[in-house]
C-alpha positions as CSV (number, residue, x, y, z in Angstrom):
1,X,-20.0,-36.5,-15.2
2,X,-21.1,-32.3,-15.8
3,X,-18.0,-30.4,-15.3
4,X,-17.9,-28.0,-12.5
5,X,-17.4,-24.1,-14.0
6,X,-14.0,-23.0,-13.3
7,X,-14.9,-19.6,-11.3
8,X,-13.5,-17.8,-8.8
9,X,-16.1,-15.7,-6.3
10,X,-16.4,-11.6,-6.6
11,X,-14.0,-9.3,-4.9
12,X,-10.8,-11.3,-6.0
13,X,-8.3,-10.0,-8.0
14,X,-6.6,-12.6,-10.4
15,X,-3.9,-12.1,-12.6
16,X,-2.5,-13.5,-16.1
17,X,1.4,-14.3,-15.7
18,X,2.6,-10.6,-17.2
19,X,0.3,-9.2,-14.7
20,X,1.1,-10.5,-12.0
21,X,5.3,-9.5,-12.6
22,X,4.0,-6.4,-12.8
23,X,2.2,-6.7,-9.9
24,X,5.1,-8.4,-8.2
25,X,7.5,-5.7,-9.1
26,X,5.6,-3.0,-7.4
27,X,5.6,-5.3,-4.2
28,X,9.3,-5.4,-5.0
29,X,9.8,-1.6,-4.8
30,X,7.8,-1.3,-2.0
31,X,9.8,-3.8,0.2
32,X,13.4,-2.2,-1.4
33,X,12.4,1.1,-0.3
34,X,11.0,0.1,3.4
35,X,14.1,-1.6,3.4
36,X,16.2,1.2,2.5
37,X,14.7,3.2,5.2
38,X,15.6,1.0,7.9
39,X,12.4,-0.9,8.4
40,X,12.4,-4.6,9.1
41,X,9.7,-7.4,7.6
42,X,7.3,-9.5,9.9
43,X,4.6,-11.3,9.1
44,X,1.5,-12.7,11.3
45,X,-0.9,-15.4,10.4
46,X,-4.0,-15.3,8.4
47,X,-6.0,-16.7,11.2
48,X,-6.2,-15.2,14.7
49,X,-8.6,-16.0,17.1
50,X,-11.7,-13.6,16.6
51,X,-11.6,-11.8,20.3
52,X,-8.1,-10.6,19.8
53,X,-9.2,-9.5,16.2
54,X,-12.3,-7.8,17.7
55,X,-11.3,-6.0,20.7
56,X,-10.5,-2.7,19.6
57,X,-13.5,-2.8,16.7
58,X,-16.8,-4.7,16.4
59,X,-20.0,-3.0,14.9
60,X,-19.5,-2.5,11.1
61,X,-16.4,-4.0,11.1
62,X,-17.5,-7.2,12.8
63,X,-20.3,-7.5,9.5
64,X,-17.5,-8.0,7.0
65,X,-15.0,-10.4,9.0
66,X,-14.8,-14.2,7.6
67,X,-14.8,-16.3,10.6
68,X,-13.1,-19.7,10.1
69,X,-15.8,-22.8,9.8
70,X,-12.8,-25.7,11.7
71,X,-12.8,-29.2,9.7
72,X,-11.1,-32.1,10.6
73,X,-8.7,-32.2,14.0
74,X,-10.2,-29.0,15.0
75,X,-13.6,-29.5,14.5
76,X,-12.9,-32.9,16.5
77,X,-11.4,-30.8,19.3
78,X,-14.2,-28.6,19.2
79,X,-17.1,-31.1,20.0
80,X,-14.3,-32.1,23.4
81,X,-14.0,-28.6,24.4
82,X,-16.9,-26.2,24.0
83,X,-15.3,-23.4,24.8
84,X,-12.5,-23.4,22.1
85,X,-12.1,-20.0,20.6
86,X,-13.7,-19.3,17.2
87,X,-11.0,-18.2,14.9
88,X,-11.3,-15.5,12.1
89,X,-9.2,-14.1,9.0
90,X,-7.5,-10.6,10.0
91,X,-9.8,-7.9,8.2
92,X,-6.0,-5.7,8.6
93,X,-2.6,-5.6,9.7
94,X,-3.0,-2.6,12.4
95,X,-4.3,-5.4,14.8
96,X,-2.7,-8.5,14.4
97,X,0.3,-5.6,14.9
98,X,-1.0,-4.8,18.2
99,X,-1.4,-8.1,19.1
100,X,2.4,-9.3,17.8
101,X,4.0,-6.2,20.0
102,X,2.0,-7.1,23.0
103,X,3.0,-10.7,22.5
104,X,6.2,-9.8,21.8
105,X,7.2,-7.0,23.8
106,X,10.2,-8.0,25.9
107,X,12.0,-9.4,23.0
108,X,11.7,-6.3,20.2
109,X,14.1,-3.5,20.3
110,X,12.2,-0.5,20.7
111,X,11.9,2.2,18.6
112,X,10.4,-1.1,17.2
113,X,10.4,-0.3,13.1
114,X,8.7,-3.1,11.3
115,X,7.0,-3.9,7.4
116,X,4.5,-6.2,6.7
117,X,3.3,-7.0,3.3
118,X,0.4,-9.8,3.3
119,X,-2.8,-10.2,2.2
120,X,-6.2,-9.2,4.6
121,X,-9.9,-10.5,4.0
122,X,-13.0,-8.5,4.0
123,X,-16.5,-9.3,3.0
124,X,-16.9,-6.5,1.0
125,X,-20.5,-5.8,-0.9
126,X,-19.2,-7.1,-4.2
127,X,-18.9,-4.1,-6.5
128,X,-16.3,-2.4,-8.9
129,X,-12.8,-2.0,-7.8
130,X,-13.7,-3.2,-4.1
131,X,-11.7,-6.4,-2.7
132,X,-12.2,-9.3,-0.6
133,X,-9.0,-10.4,-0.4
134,X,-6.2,-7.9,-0.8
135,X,-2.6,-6.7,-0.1
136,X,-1.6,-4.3,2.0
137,X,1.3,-2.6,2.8
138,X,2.4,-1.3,5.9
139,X,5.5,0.4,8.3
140,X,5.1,1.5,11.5
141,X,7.1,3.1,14.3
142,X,5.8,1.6,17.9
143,X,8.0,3.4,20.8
144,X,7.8,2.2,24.3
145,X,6.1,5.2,26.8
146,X,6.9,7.5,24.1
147,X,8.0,8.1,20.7
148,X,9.1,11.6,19.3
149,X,7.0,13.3,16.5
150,X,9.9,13.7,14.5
151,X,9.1,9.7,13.4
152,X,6.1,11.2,11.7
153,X,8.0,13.3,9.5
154,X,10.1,10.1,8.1
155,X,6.6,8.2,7.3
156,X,6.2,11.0,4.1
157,X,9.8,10.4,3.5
158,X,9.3,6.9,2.5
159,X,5.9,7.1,1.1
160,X,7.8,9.5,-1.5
161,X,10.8,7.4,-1.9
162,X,8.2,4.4,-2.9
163,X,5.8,6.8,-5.2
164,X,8.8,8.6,-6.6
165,X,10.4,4.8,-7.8
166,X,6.7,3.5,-8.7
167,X,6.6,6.2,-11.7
168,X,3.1,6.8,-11.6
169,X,3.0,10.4,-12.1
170,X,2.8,13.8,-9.9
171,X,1.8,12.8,-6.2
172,X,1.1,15.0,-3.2
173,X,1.1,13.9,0.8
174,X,-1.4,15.8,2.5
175,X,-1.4,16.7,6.0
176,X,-2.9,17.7,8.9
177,X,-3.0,17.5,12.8
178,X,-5.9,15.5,14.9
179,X,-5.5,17.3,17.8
180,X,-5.4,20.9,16.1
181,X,-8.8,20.1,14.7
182,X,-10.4,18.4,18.0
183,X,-8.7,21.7,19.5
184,X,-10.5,23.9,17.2
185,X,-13.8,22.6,17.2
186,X,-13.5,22.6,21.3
187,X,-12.9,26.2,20.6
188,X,-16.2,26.8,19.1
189,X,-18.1,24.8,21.8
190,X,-18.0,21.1,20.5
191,X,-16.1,19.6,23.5
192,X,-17.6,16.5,23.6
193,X,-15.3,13.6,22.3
194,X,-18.4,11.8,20.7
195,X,-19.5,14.9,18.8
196,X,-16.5,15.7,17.8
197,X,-16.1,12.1,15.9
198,X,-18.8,12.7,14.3
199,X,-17.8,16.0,12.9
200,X,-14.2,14.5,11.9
201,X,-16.0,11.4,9.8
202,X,-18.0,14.1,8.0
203,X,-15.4,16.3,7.8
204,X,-13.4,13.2,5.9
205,X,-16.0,13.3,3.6
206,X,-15.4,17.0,1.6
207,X,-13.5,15.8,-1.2
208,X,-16.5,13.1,-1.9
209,X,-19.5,15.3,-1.7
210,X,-18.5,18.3,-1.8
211,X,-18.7,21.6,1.1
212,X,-22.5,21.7,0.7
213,X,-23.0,18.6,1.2
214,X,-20.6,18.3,4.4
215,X,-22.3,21.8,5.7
216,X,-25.9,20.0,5.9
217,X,-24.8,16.8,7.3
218,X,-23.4,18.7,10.3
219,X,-26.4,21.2,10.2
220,X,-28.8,18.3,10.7
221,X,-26.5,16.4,13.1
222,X,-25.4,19.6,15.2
223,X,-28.4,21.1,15.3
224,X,-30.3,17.9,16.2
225,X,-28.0,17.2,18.8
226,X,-28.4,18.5,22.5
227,X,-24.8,17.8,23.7
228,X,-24.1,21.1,21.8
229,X,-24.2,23.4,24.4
230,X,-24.7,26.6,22.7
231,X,-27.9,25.7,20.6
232,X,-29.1,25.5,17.0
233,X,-28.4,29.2,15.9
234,X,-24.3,29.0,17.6
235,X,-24.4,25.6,15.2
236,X,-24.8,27.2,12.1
237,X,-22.1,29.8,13.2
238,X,-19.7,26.8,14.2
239,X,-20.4,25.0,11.1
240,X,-19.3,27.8,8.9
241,X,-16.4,27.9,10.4
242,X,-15.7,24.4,10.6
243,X,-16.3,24.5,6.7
244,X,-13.6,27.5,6.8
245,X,-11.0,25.7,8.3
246,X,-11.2,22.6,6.6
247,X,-10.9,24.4,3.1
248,X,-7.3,25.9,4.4
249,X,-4.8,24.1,1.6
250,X,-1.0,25.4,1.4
251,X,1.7,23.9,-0.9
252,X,4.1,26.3,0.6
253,X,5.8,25.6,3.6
254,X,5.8,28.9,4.8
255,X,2.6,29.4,3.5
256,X,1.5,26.6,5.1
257,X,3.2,28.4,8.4
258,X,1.5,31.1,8.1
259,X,-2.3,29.7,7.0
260,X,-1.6,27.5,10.9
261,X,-0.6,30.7,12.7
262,X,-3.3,32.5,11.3
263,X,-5.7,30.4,13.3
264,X,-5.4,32.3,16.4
265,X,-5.1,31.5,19.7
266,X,-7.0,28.0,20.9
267,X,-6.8,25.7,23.8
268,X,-4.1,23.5,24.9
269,X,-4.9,20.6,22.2
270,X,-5.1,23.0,19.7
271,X,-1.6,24.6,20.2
272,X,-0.2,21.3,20.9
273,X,-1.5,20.3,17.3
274,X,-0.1,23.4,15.6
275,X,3.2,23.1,17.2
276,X,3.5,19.2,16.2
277,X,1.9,19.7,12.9
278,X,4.9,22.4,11.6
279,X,7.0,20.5,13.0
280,X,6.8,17.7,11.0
281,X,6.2,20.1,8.2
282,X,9.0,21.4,8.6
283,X,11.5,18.2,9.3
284,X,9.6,16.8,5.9
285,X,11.4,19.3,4.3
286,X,14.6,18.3,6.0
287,X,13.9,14.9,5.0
288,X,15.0,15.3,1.9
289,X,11.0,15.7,0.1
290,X,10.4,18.6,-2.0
291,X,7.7,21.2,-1.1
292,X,6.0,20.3,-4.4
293,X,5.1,16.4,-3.0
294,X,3.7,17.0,0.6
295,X,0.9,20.0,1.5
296,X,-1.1,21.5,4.3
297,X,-5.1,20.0,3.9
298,X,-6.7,20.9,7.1
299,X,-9.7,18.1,5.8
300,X,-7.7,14.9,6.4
301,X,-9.1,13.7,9.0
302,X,-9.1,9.7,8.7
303,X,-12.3,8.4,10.2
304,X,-10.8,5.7,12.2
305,X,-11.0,6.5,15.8
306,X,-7.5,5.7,16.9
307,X,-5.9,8.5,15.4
308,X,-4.3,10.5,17.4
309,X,-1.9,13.5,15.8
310,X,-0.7,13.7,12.4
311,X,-2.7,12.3,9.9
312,X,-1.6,11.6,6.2
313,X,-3.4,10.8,2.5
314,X,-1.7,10.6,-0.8
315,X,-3.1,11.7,-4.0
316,X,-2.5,11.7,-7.5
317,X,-2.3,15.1,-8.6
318,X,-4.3,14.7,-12.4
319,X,-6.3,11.2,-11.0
320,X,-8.6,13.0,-8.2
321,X,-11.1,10.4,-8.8
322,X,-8.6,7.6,-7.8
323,X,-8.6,8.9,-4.3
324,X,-6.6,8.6,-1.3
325,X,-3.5,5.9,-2.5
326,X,-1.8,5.7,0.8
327,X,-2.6,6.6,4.3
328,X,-2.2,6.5,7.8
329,X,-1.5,8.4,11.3
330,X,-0.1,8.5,14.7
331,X,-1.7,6.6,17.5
332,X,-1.3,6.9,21.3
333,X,-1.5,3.8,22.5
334,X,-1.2,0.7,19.8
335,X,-1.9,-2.2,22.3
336,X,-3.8,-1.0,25.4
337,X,-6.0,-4.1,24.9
338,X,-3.1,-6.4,25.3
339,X,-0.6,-5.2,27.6
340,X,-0.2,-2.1,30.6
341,X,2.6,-0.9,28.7
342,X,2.0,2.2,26.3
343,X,3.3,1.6,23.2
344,X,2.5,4.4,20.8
345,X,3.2,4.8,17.2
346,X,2.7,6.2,13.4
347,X,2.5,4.1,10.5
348,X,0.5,4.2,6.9
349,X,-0.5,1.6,4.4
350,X,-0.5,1.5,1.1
351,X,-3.9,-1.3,-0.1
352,X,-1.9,-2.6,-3.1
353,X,-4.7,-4.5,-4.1
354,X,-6.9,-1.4,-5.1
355,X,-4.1,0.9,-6.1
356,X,-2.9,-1.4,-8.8
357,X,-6.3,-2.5,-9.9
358,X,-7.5,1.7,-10.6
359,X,-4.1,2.4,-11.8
360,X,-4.3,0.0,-14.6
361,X,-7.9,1.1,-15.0
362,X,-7.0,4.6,-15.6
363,X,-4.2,3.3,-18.0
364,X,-1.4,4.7,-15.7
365,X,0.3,1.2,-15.7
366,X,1.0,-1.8,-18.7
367,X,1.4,-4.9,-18.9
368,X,5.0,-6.1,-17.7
369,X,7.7,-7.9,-19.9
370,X,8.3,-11.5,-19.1
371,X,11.0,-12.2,-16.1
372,X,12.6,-14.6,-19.0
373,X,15.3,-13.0,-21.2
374,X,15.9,-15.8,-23.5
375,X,14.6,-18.7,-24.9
376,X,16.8,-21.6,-26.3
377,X,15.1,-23.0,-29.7
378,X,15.6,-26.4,-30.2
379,X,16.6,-26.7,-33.7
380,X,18.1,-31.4,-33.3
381,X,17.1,-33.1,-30.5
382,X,20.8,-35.0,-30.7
383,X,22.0,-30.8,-29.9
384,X,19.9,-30.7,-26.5
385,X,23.1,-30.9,-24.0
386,X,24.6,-28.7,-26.0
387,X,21.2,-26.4,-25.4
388,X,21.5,-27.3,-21.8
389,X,24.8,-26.3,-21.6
390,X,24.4,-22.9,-23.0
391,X,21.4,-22.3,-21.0
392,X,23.3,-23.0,-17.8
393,X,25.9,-20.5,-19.2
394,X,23.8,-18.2,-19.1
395,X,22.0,-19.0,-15.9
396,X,25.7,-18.9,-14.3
397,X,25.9,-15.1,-15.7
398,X,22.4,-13.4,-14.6
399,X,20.6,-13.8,-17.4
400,X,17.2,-16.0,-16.9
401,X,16.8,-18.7,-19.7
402,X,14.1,-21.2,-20.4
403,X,15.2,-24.0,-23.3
404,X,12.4,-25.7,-25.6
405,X,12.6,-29.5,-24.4
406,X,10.3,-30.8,-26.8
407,X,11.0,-30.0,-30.5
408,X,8.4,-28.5,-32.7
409,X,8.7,-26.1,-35.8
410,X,10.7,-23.0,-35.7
411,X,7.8,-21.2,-36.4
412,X,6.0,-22.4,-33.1
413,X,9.0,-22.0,-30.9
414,X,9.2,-18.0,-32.1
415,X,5.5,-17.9,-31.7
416,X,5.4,-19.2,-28.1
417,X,8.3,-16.4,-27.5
418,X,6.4,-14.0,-28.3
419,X,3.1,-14.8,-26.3
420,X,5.3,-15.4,-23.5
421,X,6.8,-12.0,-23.6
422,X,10.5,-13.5,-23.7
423,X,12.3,-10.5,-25.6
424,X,15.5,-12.7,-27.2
425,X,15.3,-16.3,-28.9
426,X,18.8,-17.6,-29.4
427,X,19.0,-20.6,-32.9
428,X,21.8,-22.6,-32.3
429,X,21.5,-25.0,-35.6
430,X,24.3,-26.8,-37.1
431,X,25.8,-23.9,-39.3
432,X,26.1,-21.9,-36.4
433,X,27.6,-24.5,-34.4
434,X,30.1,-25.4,-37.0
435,X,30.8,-21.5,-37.0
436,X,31.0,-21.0,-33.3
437,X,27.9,-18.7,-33.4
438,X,24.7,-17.9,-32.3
439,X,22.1,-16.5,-33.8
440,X,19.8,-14.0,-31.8
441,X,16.5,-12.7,-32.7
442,X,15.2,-9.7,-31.1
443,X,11.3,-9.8,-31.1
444,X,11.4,-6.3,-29.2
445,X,13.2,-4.9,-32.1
446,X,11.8,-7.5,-34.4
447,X,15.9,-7.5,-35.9
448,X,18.3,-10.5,-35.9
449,X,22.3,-10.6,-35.8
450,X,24.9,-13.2,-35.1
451,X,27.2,-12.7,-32.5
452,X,30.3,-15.0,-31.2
453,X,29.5,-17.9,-28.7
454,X,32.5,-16.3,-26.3
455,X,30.6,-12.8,-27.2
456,X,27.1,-13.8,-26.3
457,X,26.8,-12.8,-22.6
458,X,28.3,-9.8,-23.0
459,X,26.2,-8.7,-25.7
460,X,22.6,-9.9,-24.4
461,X,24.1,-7.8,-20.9
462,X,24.8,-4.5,-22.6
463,X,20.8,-5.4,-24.6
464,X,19.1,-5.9,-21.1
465,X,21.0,-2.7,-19.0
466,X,20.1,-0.5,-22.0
467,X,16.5,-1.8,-21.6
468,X,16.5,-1.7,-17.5
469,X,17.9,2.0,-17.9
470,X,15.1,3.2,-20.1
471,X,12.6,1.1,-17.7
């Protein structure tokens, strides 16, 4: 019989064991710091039927959702019942979000604070660094009628508690203000919402191709289009400015006060954006985050359309090319396909998937040690309880120990140690025995030393703090 190649399909990210703890320990620090900030862990199911998935999207979208093909029970059911719905994997968590605090509602406390950390599925063209299946990462605030902005000041005060514990070099949240941008271009004659979308998604695209490039997409798209009431030769005015204001950058927090009032007078959207945008400026400040992580970048726009006020993106300050690691934004109304009640909210995600993937890439992250400390050699098989028994010792005291059941030469047992990435390897022959020692090797250090069997626990916990303190 021809084997069948062991293969998995593009756009799936599979890891080796020392990978994946390293993968698993920036999920860890993610969920401690949500945690620490008073957010509380939910999860939703993979599948959801496709018309709740689909309400608020469709179009593009749509093209890159796996719908499920039903087997067995459910395929039966489906030939009795025409009209069961067709399910689908959730393409994010932002709607199956929606759908859970619609479903929800009366029994969540509201401000409702919730994590989620799962995995989402898009059919992605298969290309570099792009995912099918991925983790993402998400908190959001959802309030009931209303929900202050001062919530979207504490979003950048976790996303810098997480980046700050994650190590992974100079960061900066970037800001900026929906409304004070949908205000500004109304004040140069784009009032149309439709228009204005359009100039926020190109807008979005600066840091990609550049001001030039920006300036003639919305030179052939303004000028082309005759929803803009003033006419072709007002465009190329409005687009200059446009290009003006999305170039405003402050790292300065009064700087950044005095680049917004600068802006002049504008309509009621407009001022409602400055006012909300230094004040979570400000309050960021408050929060606890230094100026020199979080800056003014009148570009952020986010293309999504839900977007409502404050917008965020996270960069690496000497990895440009990474691009935005985190980001996200306040909404107005999280579940108006669901329920009459307005629940509006501000959240971000961080795609762990992608952000671990480029920062390996870029060689900002190694390869972890093993979650084993020690391994047990097995020196007489007649000694194993007395392996056991050591091992459980340990166990008992913290320390995580794997014993060699089936004996094989020393030389082996060290080996396997040290592919396994297991730092200590304890000998426990019948000299040491008879002495009422061990002996441990250090393959970190590559040094060995004896140390009592009553002194072992202490000694291997003073080895492994040292080690946890340097990180």
């Amino acid at each position: 019989m021809a084997l069948t190649p062991a293969r998995t399909m593009p756009g799936v990210l599979e890891l080796l064991p020392l990978d994946q703890i390293a993968f698993q320990r920036m999920l860890d620090v993610i969920r401690r710091n949500y945690e620490r900030f008073g957010f509380l862990p939910i999860e939703t199911p993979v599948i959801e039927y496709s018309d709740v998935l689909l309400t608020k999207t469709g179009g593009e979208t749509e093209r890159q959702v796996y719908f499920v093909q039903s087997t067995g029970a459910l395929n039966a059911a489906a030939k009795d019942d025409e009209g069961m719905p067709e399910l689908a994997l959730r393409f994010d968590l932002t709607v199956p979000l929606a759908r859970y605090v619609a479903e929800h509602e009366r029994d969540l406390s509201f401000p409702f604070r919730r994590y989620q950390m799962q995995k989402v599925y898009r059919g992605e063209r298969a290309q570099r660094g792009r995912f099918r299946e991925f983790y993402q990462c998400d908190i959001d605030v959802i309030g009931k009628d209303a929900l202050s902005v001062r919530y979207d000041a504490e979003i950048p005060a976790v996303i810098y508690s997480v980046f700050r514990e994650l190590n992974i070099g100079a960061f900066t949240i970037q800001l900026n203000n929906r409304k004070l941008m949908r205000g500004y271009f109304e004040s140069l004659g784009i009032v149309d919402g439709e228009q204005q979308m359009l100039v926020l998604r190109e807008v979005d695209k600066i840091d990609k191709i550049g001001a030039d490039g920006v300036k003639e997409k919305l030179r052939l798209q303004l000028s082309l289009d005759s929803r803009f009431e003033h006419g072709s030769q007002v465009s190329e005015d409005a687009i200059r400015k446009i290009l003006d204001f999305v170039q405003i950058r402050s790292n300065s927090l009064q700087d950044a006060f005095d680049k917004l009032d600068a802006l002049g007078v504008g309509p009621e959207a407009m001022e409602q954006g400055r006012h909300e945008l230094k004040e979570v400026l400000g309050l960021i400040h408050a929060f606890g985050v230094p100026e020199t992580h979080y800056a003014l970048n009148l570009s952020i726009a986010r293309g999504l359309d839900y977007y409502t006020g404050t917008v965020y993106e996270t960069t690496l300050n000497d990895h440009p090319q990474i691009g935005s690691i985190c980001s996200g934004g306040r909404y107005e109304n999280l579940a108006s396909q669901y329920t009459k009640s307005q629940l509006p909210g501000v959240g971000i995600s961080i795609g762990l998937t992608r952000l671990y993937w480029q920062l390996r890439d870029a060689g900002l992250i190694n390869t972890a040690t093993s979650t084993v400390d020690v391994l047990v050699t097995q020196m007489d098989a007649a000694q194993l309880p007395a392996y056991l028994a050591l091992a459980g010792e340990l166990r008992v005291a913290g320390i995580a120990t794997e014993v060699v059941l089936e004996g094989s030469k020393l030389g082996k047992q060290f080996k396997y140690a040290d592919r396994a990435g297991i730092r200590f390897v304890i000998v426990l022959g019948e000299d040491e025995i008879a002495k009422g020692v061990v002996t441990v090797k250090d393959l970190r250090r590559e040094d060995q030393f004896e140390v009592a069997r009553s002194e072992l626990i202490k000694t291997l916990r003073v080895e492994l703090e040292q080690a946890a303190a340097m990180g």
